[in-house]
C-alpha positions as CSV (number, residue, x, y, z in Angstrom):
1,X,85.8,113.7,109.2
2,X,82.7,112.0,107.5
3,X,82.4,112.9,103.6
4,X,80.2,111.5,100.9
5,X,82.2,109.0,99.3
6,X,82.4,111.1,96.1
7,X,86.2,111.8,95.0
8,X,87.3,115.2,95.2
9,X,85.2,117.9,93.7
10,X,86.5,119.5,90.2
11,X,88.7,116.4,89.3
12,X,88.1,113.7,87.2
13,X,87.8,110.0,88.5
14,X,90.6,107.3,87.5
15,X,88.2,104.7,88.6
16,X,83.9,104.5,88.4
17,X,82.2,102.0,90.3
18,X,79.0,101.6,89.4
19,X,76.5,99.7,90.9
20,X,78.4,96.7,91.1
21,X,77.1,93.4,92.8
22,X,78.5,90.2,93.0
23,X,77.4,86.6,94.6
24,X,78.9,83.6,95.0
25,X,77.0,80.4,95.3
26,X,78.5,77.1,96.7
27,X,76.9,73.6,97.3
28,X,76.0,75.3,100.9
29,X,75.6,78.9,100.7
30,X,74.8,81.7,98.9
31,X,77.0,84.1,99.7
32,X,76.5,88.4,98.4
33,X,80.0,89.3,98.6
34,X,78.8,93.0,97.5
35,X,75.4,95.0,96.8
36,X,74.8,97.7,94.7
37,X,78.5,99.5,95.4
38,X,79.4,102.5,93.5
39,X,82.2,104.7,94.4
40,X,84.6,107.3,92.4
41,X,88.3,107.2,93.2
42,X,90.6,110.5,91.7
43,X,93.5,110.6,89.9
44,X,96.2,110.5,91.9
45,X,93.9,110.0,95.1
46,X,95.0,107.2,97.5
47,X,92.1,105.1,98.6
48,X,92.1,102.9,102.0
49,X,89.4,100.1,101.6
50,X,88.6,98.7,105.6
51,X,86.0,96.9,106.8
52,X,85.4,93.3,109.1
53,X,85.9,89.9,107.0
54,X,83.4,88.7,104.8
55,X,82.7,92.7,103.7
56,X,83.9,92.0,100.1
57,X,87.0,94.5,100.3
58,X,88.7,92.1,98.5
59,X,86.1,91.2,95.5
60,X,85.9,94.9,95.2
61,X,89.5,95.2,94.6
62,X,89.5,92.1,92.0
63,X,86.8,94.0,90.1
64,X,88.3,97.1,89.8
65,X,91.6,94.9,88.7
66,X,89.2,92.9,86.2
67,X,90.5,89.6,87.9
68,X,86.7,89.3,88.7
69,X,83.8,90.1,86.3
70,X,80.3,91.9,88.6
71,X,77.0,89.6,88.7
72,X,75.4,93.8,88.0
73,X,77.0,96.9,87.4
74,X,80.5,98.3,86.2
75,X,83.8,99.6,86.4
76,X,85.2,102.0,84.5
77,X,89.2,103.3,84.4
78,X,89.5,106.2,82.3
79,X,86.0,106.1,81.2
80,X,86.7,102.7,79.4
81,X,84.4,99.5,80.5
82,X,86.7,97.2,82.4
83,X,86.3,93.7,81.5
84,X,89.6,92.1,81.8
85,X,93.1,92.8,83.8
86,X,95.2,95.4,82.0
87,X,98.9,96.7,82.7
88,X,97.5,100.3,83.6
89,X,95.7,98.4,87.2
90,X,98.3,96.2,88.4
91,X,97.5,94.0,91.8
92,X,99.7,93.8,94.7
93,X,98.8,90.7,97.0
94,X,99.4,90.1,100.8
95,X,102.2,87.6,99.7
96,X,104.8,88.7,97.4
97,X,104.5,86.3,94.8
98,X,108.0,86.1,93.3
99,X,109.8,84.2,91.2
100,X,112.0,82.1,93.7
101,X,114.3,81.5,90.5
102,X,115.0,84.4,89.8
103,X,116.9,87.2,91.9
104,X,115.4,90.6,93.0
105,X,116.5,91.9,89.5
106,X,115.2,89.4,87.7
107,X,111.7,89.4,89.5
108,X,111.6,93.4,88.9
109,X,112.7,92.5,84.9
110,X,109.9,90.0,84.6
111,X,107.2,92.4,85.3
112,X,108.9,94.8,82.6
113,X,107.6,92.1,80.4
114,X,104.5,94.1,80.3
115,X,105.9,96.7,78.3
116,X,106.7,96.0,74.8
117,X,107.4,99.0,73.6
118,X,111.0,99.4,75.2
119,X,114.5,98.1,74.6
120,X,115.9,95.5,76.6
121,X,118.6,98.1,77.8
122,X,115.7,100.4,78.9
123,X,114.1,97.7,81.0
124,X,117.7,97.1,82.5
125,X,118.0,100.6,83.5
126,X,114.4,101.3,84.6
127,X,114.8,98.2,86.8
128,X,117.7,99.5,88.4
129,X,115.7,102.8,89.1
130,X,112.8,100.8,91.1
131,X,115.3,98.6,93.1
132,X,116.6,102.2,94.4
133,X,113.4,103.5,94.8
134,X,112.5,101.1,97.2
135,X,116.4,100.9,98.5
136,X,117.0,97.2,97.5
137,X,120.1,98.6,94.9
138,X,122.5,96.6,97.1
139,X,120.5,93.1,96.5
140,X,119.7,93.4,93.1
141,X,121.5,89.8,92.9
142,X,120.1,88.6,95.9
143,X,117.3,85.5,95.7
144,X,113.9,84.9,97.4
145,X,115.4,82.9,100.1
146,X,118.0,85.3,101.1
147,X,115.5,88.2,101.0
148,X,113.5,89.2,104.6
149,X,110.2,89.7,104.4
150,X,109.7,93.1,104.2
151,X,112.7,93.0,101.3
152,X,110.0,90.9,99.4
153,X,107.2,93.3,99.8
154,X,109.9,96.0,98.4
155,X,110.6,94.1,95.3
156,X,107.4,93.2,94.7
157,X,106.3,96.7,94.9
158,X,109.4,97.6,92.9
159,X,108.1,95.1,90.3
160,X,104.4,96.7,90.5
161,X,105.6,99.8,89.2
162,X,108.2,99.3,86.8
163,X,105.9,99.1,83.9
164,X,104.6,102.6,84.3
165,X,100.7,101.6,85.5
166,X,98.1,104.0,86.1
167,X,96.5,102.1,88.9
168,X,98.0,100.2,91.7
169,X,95.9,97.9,93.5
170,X,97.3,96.6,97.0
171,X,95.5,93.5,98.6
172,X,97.0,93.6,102.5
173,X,100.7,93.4,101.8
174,X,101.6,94.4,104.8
175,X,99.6,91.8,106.6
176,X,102.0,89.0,107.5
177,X,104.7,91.6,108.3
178,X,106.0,92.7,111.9
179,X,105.4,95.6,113.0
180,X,108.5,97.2,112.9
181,X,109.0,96.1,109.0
182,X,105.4,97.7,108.6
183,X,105.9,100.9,109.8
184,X,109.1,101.4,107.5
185,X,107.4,100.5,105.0
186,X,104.4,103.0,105.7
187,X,107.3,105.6,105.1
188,X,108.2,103.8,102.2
189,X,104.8,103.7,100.5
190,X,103.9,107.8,101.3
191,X,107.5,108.2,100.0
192,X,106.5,106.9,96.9
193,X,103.3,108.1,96.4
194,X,104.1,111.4,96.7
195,X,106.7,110.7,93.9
196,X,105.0,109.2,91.6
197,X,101.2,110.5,92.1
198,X,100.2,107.1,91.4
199,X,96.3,106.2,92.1
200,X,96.5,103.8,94.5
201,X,93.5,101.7,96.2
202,X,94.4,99.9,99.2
203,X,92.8,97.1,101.5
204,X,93.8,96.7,104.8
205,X,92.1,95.4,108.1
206,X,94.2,97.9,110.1
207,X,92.5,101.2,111.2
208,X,95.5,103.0,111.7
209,X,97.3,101.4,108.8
210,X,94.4,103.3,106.4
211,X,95.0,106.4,108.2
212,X,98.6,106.4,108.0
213,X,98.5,106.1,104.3
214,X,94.9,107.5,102.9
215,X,93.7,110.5,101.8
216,X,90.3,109.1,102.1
217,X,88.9,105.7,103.8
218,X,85.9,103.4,102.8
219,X,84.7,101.6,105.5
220,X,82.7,98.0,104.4
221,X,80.1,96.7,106.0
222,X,79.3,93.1,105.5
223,X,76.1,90.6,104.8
224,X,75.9,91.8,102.8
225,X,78.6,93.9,101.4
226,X,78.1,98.0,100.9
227,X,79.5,101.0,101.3
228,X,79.0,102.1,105.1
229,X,80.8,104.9,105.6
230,X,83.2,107.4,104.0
231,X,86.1,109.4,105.9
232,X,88.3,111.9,104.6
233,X,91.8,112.4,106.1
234,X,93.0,115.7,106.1
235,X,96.1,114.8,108.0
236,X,99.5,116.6,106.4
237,X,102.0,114.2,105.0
238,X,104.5,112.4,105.9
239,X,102.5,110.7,107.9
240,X,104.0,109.4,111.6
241,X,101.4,106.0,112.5
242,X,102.1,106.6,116.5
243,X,101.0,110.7,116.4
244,X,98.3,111.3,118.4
245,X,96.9,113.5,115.7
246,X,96.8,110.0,113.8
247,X,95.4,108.4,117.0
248,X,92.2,110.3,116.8
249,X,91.1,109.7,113.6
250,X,91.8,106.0,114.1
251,X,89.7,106.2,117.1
252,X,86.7,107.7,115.5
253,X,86.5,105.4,112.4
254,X,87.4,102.2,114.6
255,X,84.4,103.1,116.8
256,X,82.2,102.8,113.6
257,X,84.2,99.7,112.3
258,X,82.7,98.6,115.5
259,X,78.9,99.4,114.8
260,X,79.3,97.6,111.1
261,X,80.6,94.3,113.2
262,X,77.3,94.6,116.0
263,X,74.4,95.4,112.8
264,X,76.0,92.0,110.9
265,X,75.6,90.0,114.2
266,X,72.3,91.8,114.9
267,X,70.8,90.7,111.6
């Protein structure tokens, strides 16, 4: 189940980490949110990033965006030096961050923004292929306040990948959601995926989440933050969260989620 964190052999990598440090200094603390991290993710690979608070899964994931600039190291995306946010690595965040004055359409719309190259009438009908991707054709009218939850998490994933990107990056949006919501929306996201062969790099505190949707899992270990472990998931897809096939690998990696949490308190 343990690989060695390289992508998979004979295929290029979307994304290069490199080395890539990063501290944070307050009035109280110094804080190394990550150490010397380097890691290759594949084209059309979907990446699971898990690991206890404070490992820096997060920072990692604002790097790779170019939201965040390293103290040391790179990133690279294509074998091009990131150094800023671009519109081939869009970020997905825990919260859905729409526009509450504008409708589900609208919302989807505004992220077309980021590509100037088509016609108004191609954004209209490219929006209209997203909301039905993600089965929210009905509410294409429908505002933030009349929208559930997980109906945000749809349109704002609609929204991330209207404009075409290369690179989707999801920060935990499936924290705040119940479980039920979740586990549709596991469906959802494979359903996707396999569609549309994006690269995806996910965060996630949940074990079985990571399993349920990764083809290979990063496990973080904090104070400070490295690479600790490496799992591939050879599990066919679609996925089903509550197999027990799904069970044991979630048992195995949670174990050594485990050991990362009793070496931070030990040192």
């Amino acid at each position: 189940m343990r690989d060695t964190g390289e992508a998979a052999a004979g295929l290029a990598p979307k994304l290069v980490v490199e080395g890539v440090s990063k501290r944070y200094t307050s009035s109280r603390a110094t804080v190394q949110a990550l150490d010397n991290v380097s890691l290759n993710v594949t084209e059309g690979e979907f990446v699971c990033l898990i690991g206890p608070s404070g490992c820096g899964k997060s920072t990692l994931l604002d790097i790779m965006a170019g939201l965040t600039l390293p103290d040391s190291g790179r990133v690279l995306a294509d074998g091009k030096l990131v150094q800023g946010p671009g519109r081939q690595r869009l970020v997905m965040f825990q919260e859905s961050a729409l526009f509450p004055w504008l409708d589900a359409f609208g919302n989807v719309m505004f992220g077309l923004k980021l590509r100037p190259d088509l016609t108004n009438r191609e954004r209209r009908d490219i929006a209209n292929r997203f909301l039905q991707l993600v089965g929210l054709e009905s509410f294409k009218r429908a505002h933030v306040h009349e929208l559930s939850g997980g109906m945000k998490q749809r349109v704002a994933l609609a929204r991330a990948l209207a404009p075409d990107p290369q690179v989707l990056l999801m920060d935990e949006p499936f924290a705040a959601l119940d479980a039920l919501t979740r586990d549709q929306l596991y469906d959802d996201v494979q359903r996707i995926w396999r569609d549309s062969r994006k690269t995806i790099v996910f965060v996630t505190h949940n074990v079985r989440e990571a399993v349920c949707l990764g083809d290979r899992i990063v496990l973080m270990s904090p104070s400070p933050g490295r690479i600790a472990q490496v799992f591939a998931i050879p599990l066919p897809r679609p996925r089903d969260i509550n197999s027990p096939a799904l069970a044991s690998h979630t048992s195995g990696i949670a174990a050594a989620l485990k050991g990362t949490l009793r070496g931070a308190v030990s040192e």
